[in-house]
PQR file with spaces between the fields and no chain letter, atoms N, CA, C, O and H, PARSE charges and radii, in Angstrom:
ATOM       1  N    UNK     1     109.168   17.289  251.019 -0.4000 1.5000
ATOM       2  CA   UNK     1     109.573   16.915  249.669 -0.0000 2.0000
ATOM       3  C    UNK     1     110.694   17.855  249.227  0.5500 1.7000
ATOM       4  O    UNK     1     110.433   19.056  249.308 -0.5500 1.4000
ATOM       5  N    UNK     2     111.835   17.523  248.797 -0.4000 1.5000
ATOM       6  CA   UNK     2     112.733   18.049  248.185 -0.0000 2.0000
ATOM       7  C    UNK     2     112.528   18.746  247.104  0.5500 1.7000
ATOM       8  O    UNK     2     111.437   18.726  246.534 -0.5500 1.4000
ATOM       9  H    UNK     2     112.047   16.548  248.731  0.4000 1.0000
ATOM      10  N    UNK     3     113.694   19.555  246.618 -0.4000 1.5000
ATOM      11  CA   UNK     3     113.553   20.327  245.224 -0.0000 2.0000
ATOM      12  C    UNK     3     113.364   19.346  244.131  0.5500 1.7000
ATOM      13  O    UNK     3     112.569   19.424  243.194 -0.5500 1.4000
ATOM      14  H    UNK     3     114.581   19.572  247.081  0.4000 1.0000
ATOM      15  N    UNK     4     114.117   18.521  244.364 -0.4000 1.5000
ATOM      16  CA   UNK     4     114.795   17.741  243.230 -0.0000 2.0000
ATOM      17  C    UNK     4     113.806   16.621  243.301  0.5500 1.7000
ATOM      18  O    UNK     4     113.853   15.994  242.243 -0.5500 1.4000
ATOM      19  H    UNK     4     114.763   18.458  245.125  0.4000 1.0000
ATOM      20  N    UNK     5     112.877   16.097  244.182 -0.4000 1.5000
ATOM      21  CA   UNK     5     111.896   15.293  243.617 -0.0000 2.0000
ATOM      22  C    UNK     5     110.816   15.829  243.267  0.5500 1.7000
ATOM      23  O    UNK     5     109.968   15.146  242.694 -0.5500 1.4000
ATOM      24  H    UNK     5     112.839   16.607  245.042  0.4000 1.0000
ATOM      25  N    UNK     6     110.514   17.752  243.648 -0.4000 1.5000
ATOM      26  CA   UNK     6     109.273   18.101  243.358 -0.0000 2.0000
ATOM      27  C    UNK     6     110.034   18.329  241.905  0.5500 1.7000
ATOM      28  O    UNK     6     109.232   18.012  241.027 -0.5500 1.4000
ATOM      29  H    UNK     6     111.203   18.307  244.113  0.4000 1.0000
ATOM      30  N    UNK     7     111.052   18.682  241.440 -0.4000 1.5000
ATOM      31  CA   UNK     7     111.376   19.058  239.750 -0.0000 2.0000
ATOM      32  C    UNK     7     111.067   17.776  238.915  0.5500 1.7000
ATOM      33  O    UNK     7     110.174   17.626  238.080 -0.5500 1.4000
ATOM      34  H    UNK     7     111.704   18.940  242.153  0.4000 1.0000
ATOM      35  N    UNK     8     111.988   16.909  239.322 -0.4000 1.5000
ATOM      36  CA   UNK     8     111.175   14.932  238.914 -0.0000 2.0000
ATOM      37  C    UNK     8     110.068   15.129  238.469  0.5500 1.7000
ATOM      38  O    UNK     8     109.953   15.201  237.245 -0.5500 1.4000
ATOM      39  H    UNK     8     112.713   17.030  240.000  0.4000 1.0000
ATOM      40  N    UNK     9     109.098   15.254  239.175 -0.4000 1.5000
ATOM      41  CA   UNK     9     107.575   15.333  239.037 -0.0000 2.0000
ATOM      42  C    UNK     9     106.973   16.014  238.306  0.5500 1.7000
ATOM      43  O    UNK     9     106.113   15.649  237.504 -0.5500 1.4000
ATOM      44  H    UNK     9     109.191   15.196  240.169  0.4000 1.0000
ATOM      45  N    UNK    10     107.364   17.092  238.506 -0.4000 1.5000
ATOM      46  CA   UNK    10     107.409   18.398  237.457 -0.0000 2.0000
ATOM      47  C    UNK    10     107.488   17.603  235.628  0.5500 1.7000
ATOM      48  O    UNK    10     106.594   17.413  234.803 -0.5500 1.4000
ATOM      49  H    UNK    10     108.062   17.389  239.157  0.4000 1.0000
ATOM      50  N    UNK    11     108.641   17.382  235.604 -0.4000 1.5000
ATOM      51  CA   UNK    11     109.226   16.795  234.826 -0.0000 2.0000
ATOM      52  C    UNK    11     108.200   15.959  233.847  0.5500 1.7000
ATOM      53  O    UNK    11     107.747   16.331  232.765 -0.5500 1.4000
ATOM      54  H    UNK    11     109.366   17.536  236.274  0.4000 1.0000
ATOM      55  N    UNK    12     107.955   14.665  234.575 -0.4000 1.5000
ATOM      56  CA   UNK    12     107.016   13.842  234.121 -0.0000 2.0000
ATOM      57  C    UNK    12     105.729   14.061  234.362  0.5500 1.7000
ATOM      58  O    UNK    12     105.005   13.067  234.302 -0.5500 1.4000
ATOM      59  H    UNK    12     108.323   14.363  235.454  0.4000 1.0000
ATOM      60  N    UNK    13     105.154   15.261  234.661 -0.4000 1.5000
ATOM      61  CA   UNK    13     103.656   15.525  234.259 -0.0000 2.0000
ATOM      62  C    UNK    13     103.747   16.657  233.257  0.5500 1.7000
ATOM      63  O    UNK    13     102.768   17.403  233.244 -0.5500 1.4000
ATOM      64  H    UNK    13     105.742   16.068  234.709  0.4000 1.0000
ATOM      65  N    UNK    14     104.833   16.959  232.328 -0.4000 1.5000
ATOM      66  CA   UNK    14     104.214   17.653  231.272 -0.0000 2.0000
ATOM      67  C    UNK    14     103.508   17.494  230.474  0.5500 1.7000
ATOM      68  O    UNK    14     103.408   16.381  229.958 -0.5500 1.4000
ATOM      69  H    UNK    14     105.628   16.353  232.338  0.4000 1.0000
ATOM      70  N    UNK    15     102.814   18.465  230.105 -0.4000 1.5000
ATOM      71  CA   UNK    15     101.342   18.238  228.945 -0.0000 2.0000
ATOM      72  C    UNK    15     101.983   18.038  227.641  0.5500 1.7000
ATOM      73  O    UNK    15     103.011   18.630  227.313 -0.5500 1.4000
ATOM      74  H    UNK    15     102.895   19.369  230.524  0.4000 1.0000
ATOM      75  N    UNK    16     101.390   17.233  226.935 -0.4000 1.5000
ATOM      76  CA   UNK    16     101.715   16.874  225.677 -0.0000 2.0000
ATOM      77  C    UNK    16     101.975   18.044  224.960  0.5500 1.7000
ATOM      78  O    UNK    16     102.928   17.945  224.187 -0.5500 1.4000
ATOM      79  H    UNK    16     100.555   16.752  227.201  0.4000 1.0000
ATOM      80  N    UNK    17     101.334   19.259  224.995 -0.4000 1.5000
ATOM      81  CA   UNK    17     102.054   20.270  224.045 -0.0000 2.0000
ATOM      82  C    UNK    17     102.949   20.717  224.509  0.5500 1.7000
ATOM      83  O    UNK    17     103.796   21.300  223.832 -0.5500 1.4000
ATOM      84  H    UNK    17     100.559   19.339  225.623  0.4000 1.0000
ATOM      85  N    UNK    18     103.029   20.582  225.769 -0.4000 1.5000
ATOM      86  CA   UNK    18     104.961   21.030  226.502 -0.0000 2.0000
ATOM      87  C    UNK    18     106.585   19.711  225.798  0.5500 1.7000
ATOM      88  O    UNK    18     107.761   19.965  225.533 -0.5500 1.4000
ATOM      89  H    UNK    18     102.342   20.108  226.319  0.4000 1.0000
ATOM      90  N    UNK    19     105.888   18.583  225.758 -0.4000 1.5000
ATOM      91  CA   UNK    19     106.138   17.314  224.777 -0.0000 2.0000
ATOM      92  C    UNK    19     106.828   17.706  223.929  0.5500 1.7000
ATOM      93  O    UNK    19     108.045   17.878  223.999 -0.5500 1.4000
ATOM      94  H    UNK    19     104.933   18.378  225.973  0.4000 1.0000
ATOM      95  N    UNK    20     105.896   17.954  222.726 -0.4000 1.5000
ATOM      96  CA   UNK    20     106.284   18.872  221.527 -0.0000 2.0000
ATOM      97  C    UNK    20     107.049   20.016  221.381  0.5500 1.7000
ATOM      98  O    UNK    20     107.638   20.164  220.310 -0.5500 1.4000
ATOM      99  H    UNK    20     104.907   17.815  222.669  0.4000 1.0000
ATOM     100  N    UNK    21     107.161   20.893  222.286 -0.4000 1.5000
ATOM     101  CA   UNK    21     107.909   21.577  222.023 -0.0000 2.0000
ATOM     102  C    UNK    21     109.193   20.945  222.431  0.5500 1.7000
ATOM     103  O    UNK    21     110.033   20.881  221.534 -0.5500 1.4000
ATOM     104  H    UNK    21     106.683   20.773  223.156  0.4000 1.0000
ATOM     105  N    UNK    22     109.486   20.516  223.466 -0.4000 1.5000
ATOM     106  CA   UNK    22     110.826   19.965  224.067 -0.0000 2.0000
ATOM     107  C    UNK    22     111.207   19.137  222.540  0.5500 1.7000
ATOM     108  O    UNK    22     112.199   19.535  221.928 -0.5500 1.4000
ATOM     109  H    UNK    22     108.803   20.568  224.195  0.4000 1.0000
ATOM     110  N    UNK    23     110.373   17.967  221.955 -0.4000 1.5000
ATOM     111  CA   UNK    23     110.625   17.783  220.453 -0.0000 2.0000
ATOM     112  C    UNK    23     111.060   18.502  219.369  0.5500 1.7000
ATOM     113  O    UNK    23     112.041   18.254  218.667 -0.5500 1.4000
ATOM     114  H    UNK    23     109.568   17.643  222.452  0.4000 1.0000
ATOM     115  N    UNK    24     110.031   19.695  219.238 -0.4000 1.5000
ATOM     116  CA   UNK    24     110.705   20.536  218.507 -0.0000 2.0000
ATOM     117  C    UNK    24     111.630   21.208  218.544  0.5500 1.7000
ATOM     118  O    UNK    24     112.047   21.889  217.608 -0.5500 1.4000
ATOM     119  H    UNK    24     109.234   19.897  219.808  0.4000 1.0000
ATOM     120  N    UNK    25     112.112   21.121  219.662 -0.4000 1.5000
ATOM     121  CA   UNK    25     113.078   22.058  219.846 -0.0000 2.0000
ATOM     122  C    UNK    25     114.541   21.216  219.970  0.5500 1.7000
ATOM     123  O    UNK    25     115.601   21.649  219.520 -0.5500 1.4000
ATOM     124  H    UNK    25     111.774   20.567  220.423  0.4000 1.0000
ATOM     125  N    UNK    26     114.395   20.020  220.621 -0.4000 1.5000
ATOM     126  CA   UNK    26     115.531   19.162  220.232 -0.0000 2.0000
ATOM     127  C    UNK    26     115.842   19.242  218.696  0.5500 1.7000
ATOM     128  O    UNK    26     116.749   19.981  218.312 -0.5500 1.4000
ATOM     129  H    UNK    26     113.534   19.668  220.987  0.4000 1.0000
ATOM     130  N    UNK    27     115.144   18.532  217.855 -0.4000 1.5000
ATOM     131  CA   UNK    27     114.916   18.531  216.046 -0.0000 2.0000
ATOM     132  C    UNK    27     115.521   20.157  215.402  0.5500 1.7000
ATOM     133  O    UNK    27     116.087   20.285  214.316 -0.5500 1.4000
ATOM     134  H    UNK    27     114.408   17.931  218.167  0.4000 1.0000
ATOM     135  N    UNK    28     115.173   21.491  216.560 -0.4000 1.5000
ATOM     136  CA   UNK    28     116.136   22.733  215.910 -0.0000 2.0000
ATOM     137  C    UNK    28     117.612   22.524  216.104  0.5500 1.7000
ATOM     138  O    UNK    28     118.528   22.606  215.285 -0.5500 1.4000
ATOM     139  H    UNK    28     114.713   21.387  217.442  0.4000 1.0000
ATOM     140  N    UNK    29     117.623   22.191  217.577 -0.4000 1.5000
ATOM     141  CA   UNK    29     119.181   22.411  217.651 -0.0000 2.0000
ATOM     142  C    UNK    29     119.710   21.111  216.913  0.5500 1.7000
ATOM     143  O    UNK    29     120.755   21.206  216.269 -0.5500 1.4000
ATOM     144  H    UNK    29     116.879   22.124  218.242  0.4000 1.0000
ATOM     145  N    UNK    30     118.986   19.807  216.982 -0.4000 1.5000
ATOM     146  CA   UNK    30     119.955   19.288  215.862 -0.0000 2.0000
ATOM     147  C    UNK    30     120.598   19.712  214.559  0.5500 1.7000
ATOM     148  O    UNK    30     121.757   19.780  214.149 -0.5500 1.4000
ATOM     149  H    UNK    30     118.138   19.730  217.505  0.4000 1.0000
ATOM     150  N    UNK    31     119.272   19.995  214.016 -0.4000 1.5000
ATOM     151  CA   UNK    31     118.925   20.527  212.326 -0.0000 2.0000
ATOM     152  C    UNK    31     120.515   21.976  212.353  0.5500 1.7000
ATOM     153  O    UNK    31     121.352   22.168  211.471 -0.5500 1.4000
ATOM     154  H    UNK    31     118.331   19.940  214.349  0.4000 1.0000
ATOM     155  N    UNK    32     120.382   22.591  213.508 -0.4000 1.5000
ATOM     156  CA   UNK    32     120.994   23.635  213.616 -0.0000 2.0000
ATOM     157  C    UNK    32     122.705   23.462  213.628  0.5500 1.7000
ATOM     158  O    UNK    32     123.538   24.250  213.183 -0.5500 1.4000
ATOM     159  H    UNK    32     119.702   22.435  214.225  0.4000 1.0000
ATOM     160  N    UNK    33     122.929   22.061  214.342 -0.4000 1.5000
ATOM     161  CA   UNK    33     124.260   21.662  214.652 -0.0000 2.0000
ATOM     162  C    UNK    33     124.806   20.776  213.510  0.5500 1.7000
ATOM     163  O    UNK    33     126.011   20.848  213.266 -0.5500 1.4000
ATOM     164  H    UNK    33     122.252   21.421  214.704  0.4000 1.0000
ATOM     165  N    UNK    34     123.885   19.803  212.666 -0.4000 1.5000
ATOM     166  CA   UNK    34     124.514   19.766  211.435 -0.0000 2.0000
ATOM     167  C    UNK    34     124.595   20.957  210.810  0.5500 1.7000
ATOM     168  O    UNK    34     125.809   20.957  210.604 -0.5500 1.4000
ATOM     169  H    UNK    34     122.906   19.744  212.864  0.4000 1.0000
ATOM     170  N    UNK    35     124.209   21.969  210.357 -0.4000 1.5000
ATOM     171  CA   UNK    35     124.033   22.609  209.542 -0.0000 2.0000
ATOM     172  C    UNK    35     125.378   23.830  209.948  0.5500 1.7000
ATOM     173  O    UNK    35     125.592   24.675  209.080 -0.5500 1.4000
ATOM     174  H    UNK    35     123.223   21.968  210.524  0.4000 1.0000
ATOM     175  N    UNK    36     125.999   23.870  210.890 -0.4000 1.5000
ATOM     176  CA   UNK    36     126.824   24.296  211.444 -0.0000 2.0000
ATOM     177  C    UNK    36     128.377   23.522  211.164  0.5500 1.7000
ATOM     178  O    UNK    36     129.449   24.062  210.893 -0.5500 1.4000
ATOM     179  H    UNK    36     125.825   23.183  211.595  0.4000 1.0000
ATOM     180  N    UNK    37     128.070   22.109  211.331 -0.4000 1.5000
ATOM     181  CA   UNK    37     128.673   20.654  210.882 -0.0000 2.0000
ATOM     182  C    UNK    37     129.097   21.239  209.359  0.5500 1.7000
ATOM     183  O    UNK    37     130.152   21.858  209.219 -0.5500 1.4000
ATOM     184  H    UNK    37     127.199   21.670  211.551  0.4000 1.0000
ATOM     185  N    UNK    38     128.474   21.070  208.591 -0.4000 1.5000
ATOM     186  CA   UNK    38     128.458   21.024  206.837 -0.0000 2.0000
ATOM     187  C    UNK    38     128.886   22.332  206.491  0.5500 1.7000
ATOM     188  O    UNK    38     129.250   22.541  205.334 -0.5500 1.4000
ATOM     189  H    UNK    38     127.617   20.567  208.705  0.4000 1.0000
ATOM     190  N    UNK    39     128.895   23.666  207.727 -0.4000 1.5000
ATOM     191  CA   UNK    39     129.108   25.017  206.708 -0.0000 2.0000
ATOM     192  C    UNK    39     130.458   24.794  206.986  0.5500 1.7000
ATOM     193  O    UNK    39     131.121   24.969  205.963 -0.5500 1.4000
ATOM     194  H    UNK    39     128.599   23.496  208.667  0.4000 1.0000
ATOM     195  N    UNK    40     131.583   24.272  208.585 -0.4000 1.5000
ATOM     196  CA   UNK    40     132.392   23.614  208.695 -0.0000 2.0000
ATOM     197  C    UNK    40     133.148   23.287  207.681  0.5500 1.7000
ATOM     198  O    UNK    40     134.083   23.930  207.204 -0.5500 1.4000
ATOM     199  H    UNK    40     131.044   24.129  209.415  0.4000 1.0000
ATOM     200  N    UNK    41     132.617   22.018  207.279 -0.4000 1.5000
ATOM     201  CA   UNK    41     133.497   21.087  205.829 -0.0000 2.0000
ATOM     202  C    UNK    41     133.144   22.099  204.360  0.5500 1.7000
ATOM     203  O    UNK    41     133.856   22.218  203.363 -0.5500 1.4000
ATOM     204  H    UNK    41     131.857   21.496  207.666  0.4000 1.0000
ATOM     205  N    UNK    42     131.818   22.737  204.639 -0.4000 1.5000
ATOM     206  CA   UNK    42     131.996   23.570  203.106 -0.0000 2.0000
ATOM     207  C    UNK    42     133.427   24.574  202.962  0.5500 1.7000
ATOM     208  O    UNK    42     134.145   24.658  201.967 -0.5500 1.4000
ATOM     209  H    UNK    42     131.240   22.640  205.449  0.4000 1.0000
ATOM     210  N    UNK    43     133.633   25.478  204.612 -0.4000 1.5000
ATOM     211  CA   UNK    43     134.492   26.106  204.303 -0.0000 2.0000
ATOM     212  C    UNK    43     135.840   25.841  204.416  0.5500 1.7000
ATOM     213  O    UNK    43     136.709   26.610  204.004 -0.5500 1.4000
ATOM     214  H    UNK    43     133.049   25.409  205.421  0.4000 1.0000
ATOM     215  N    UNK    44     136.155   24.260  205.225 -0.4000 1.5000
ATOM     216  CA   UNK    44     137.438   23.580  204.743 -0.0000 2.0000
ATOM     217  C    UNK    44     137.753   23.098  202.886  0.5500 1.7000
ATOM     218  O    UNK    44     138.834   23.276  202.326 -0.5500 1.4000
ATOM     219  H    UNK    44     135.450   23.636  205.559  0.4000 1.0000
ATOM     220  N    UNK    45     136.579   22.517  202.262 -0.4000 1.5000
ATOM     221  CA   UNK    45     136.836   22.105  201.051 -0.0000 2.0000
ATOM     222  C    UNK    45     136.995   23.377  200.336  0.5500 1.7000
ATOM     223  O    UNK    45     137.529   23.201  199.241 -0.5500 1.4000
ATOM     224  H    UNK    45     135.700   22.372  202.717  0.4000 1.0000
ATOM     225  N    UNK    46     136.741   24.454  200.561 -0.4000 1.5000
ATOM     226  CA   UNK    46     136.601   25.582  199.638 -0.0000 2.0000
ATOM     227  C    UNK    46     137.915   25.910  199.864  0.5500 1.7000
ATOM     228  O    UNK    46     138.697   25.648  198.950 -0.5500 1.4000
ATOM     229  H    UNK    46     136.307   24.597  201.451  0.4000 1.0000
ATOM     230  N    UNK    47     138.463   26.560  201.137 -0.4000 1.5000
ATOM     231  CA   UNK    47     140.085   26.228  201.483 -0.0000 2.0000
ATOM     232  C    UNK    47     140.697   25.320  200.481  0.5500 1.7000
ATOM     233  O    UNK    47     141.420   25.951  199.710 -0.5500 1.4000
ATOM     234  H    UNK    47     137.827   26.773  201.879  0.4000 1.0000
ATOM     235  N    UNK    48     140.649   24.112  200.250 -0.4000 1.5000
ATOM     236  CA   UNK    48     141.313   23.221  199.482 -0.0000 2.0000
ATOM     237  C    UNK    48     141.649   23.536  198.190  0.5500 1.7000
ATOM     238  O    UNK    48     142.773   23.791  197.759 -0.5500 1.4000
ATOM     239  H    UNK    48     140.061   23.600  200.876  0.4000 1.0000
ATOM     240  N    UNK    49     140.301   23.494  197.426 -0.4000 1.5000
ATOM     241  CA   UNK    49     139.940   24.133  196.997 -0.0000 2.0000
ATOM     242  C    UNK    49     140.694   25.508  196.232  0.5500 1.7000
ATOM     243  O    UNK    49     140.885   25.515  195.016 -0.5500 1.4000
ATOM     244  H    UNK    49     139.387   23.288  197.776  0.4000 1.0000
ATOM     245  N    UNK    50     141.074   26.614  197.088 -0.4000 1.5000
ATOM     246  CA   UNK    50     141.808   27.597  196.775 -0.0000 2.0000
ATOM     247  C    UNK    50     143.249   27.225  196.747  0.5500 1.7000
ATOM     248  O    UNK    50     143.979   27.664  195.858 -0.5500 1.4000
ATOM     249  H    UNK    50     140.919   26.609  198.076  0.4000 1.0000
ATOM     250  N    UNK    51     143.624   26.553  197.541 -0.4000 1.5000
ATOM     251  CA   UNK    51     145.164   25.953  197.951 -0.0000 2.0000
ATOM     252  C    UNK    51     145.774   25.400  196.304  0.5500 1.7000
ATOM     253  O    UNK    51     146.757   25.812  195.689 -0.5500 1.4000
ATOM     254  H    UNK    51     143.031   26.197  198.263  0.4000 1.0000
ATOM     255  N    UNK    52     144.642   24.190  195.864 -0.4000 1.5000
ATOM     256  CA   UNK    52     144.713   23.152  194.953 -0.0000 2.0000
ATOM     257  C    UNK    52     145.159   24.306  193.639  0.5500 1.7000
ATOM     258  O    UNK    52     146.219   24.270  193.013 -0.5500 1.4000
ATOM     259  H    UNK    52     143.844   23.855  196.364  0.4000 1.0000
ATOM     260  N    UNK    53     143.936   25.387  193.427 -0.4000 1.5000
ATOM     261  CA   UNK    53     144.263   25.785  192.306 -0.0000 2.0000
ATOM     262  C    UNK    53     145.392   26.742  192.119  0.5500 1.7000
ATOM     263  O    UNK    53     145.886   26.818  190.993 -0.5500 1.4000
ATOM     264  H    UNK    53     143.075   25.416  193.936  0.4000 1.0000
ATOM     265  N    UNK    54     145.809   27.400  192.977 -0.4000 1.5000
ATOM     266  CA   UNK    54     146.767   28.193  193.685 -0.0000 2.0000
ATOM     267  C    UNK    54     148.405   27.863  193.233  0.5500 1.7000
ATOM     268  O    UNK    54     149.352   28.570  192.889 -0.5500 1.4000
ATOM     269  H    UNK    54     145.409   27.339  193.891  0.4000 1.0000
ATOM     270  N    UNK    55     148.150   26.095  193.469 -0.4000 1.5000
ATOM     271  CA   UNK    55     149.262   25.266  193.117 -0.0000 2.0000
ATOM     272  C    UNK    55     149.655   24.606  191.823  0.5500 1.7000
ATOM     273  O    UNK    55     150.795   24.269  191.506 -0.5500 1.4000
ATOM     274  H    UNK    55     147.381   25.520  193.748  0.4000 1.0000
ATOM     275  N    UNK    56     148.571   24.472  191.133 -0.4000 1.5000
ATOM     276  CA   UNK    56     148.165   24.492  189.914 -0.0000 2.0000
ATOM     277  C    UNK    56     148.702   25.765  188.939  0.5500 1.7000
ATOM     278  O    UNK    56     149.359   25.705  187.900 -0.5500 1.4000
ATOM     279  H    UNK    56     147.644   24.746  191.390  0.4000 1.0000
ATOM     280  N    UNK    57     148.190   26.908  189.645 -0.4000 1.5000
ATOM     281  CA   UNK    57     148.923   27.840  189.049 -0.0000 2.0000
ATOM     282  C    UNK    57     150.430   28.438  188.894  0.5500 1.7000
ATOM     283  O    UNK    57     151.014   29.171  188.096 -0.5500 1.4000
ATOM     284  H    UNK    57     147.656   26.956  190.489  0.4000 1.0000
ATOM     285  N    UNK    58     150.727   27.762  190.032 -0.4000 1.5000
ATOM     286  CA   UNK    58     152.169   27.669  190.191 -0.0000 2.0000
ATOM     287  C    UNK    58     153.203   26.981  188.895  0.5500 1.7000
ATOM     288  O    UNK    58     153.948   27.231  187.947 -0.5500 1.4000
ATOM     289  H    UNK    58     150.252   27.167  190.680  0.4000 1.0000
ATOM     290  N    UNK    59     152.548   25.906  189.745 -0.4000 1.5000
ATOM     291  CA   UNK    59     153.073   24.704  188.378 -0.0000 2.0000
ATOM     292  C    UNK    59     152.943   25.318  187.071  0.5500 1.7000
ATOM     293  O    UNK    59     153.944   25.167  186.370 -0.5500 1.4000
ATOM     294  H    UNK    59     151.943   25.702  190.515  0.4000 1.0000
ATOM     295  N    UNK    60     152.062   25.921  186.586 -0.4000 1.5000
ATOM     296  CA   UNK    60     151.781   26.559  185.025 -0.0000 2.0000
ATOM     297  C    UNK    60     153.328   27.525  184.773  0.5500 1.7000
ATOM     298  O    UNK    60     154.210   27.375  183.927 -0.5500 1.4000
ATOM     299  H    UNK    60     151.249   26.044  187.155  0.4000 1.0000
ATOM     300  N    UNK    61     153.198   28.491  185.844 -0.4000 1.5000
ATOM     301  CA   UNK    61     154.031   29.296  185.913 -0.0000 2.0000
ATOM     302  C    UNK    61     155.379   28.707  185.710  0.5500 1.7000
ATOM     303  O    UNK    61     156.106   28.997  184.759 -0.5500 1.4000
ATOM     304  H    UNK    61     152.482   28.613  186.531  0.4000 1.0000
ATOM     305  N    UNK    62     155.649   27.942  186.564 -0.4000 1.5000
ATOM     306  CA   UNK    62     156.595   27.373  186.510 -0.0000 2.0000
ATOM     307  C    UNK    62     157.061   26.365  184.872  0.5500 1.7000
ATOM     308  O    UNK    62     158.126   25.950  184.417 -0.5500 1.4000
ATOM     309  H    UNK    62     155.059   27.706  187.336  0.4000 1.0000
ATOM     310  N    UNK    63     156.134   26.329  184.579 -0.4000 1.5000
ATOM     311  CA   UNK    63     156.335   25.773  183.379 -0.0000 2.0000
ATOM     312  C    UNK    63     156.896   26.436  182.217  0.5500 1.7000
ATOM     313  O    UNK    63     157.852   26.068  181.535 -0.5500 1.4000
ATOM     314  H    UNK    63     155.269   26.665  184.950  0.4000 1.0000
ATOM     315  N    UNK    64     155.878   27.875  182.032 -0.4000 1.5000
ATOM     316  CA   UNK    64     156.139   28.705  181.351 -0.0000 2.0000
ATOM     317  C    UNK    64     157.577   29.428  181.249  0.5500 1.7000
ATOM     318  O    UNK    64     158.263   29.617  180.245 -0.5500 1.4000
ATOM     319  H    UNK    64     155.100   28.175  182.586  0.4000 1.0000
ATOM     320  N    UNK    65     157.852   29.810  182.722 -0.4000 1.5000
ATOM     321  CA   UNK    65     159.402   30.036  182.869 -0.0000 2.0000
ATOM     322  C    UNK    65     160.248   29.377  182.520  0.5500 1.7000
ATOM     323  O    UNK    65     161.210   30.054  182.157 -0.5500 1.4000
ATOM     324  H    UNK    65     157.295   29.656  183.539  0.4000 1.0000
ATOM     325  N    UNK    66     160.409   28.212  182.430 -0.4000 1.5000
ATOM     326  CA   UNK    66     161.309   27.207  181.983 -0.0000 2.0000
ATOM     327  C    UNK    66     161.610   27.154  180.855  0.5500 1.7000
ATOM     328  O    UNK    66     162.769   27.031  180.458 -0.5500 1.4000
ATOM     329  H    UNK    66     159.628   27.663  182.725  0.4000 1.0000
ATOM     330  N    UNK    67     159.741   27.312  179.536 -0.4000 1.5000
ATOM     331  CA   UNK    67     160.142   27.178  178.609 -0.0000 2.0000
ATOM     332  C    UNK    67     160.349   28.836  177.960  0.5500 1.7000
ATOM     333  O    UNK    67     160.656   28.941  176.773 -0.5500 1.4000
ATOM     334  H    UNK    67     158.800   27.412  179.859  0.4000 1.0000
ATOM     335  N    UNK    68     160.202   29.823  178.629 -0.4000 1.5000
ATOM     336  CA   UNK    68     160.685   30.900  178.313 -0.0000 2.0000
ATOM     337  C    UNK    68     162.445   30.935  178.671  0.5500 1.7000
ATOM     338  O    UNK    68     163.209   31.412  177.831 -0.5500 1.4000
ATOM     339  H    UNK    68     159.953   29.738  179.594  0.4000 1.0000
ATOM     340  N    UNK    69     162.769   30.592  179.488 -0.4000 1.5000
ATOM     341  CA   UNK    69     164.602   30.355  179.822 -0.0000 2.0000
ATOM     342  C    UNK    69     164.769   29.492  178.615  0.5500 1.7000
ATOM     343  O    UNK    69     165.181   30.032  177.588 -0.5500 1.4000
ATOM     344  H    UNK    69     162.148   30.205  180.169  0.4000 1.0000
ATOM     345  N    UNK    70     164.458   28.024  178.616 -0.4000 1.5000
ATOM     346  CA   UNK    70     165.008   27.459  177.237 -0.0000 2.0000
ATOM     347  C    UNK    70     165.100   27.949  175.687  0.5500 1.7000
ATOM     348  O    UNK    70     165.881   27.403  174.908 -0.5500 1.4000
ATOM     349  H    UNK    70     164.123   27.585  179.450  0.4000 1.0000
ATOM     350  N    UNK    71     164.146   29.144  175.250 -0.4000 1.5000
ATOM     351  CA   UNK    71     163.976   29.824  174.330 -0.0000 2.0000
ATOM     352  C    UNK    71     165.001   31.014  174.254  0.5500 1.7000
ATOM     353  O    UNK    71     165.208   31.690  173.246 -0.5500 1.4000
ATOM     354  H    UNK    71     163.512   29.587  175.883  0.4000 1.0000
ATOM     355  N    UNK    72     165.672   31.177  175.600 -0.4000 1.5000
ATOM     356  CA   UNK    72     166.524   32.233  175.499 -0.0000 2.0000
ATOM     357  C    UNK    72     167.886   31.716  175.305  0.5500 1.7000
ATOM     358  O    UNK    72     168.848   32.391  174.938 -0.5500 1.4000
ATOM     359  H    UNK    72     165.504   30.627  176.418  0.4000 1.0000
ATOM     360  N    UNK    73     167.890   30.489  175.575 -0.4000 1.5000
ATOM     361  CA   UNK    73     169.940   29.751  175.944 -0.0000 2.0000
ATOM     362  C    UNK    73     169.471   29.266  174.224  0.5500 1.7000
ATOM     363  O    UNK    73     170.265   28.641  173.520 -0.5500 1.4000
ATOM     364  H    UNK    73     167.109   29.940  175.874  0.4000 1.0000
């Protein structure tokens, strides 16, 4: 018998609490890989986020200067 059909075998006679864990433990690394997923997009939107208001503030600035130059001519 080969490695690879005694591992097969192996394989499909695990005990139901060996089951469960292979379950549970799939269900972590999912839980784990969204959650990895979402901190991802949290710290792109927060980026944005900083960019958006950044530019915003610009624009203000820019405003203000303008109407501080027009107050001076």
């Amino acid at each position: 018998m080969s490695n690879l059909t005694s591992h097969e075998e192996g394989a499909v006679k695990m005990n139901s609490k060996e089951q469960k864990r292979l379950v549970i433990t799939r269900k972590l690394m999912d839980n784990a890989k969204e959650r990895i997923d979402l901190s991802s997009e949290l710290e792109q939107d927060l980026e944005n986020l900083g960019l958006q208001r950044r530019m915003k503030q610009l624009e203000l600035e820019s405003k203000f200067l303008k109407n501080q130059n027009n107050e001076l001519i």
